[in-house]
C-alpha positions as CSV (number, residue, x, y, z in Angstrom):
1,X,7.7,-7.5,-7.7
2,X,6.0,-6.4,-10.9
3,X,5.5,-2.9,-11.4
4,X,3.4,-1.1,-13.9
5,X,1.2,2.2,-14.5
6,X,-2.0,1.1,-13.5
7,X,-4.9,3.0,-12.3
8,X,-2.9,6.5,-13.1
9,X,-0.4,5.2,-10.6
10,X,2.5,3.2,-9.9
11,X,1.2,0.2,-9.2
12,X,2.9,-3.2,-7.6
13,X,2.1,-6.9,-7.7
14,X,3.5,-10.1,-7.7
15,X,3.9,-12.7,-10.4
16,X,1.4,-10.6,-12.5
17,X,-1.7,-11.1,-10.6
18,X,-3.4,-7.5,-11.1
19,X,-6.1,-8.4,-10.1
20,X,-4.5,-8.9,-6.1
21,X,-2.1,-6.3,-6.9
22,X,-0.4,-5.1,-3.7
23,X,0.5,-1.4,-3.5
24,X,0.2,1.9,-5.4
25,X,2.3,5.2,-5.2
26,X,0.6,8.1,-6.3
27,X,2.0,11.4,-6.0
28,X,0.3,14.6,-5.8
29,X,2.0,18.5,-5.1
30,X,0.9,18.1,-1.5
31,X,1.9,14.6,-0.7
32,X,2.7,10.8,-1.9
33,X,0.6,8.4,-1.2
34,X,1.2,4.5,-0.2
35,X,-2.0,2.5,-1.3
36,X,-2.7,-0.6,-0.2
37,X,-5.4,-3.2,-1.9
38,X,-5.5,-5.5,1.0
39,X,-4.9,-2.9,3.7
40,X,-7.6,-3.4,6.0
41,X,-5.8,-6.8,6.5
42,X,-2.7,-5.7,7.5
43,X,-1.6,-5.6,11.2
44,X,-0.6,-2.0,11.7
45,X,0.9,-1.3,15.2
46,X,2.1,1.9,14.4
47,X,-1.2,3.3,13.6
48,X,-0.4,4.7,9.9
49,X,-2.4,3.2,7.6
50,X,-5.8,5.2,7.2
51,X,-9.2,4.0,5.5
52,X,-12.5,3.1,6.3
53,X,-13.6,0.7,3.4
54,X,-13.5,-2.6,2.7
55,X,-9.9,-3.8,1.6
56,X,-8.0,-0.2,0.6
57,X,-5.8,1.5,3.2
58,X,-3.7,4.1,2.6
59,X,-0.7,6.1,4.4
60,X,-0.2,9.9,3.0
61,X,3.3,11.3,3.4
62,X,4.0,14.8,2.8
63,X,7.0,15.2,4.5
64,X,10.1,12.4,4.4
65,X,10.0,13.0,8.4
66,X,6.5,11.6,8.8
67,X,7.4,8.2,8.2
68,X,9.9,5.6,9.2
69,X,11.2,2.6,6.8
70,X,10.3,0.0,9.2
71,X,7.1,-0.1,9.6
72,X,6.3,1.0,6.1
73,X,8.5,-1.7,4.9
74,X,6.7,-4.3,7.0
75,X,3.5,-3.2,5.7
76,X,4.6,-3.8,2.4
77,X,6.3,-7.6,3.6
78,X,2.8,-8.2,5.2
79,X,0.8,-7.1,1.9
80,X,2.8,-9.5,-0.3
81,X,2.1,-12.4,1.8
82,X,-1.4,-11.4,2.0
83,X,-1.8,-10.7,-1.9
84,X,-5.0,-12.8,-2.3
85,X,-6.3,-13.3,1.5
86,X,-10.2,-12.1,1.3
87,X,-12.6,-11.3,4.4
């Protein structure tokens, strides 16, 4: 994956395609956030992901508790394959 400061965030993509990046981090004092471009396409079982828009999705952490690797990780898996799916 390609990482770079984009957007005032951490920003993640594959084979430079910005334009159908993949996920952000951004961190506040309250939380860290886990955006995702194309997260209203993403199958989410667990329920985490929140949004009501188009494409963007995003899970909020504030607390290392709140979340578990797997299905964060296969939200990530599933947003790479899904880089530059549209509606």
């Amino acid at each position: 994956m390609d990482e770079a400061i984009k957007w005032n965030r951490v920003t993640y993509t594959l084979n430079g395609n910005w334009h159908h990046w993949i996920c952000g981090i951004e961190r506040t004092r309250k939380y860290v956030s886990f955006i995702f471009h194309k997260g209203a396409l993403l199958d989410d079982p667990a329920g985490i992901l929140h949004g009501e828009g188009q494409w963007l999705r995003t899970i909020r952490v504030s607390d290392l508790a709140d979340i578990a690797a797997s299905p964060l990780n296969n939200l990530i898996r599933q947003a790479a394959l899904k880089q530059t799916e549209m509606k």
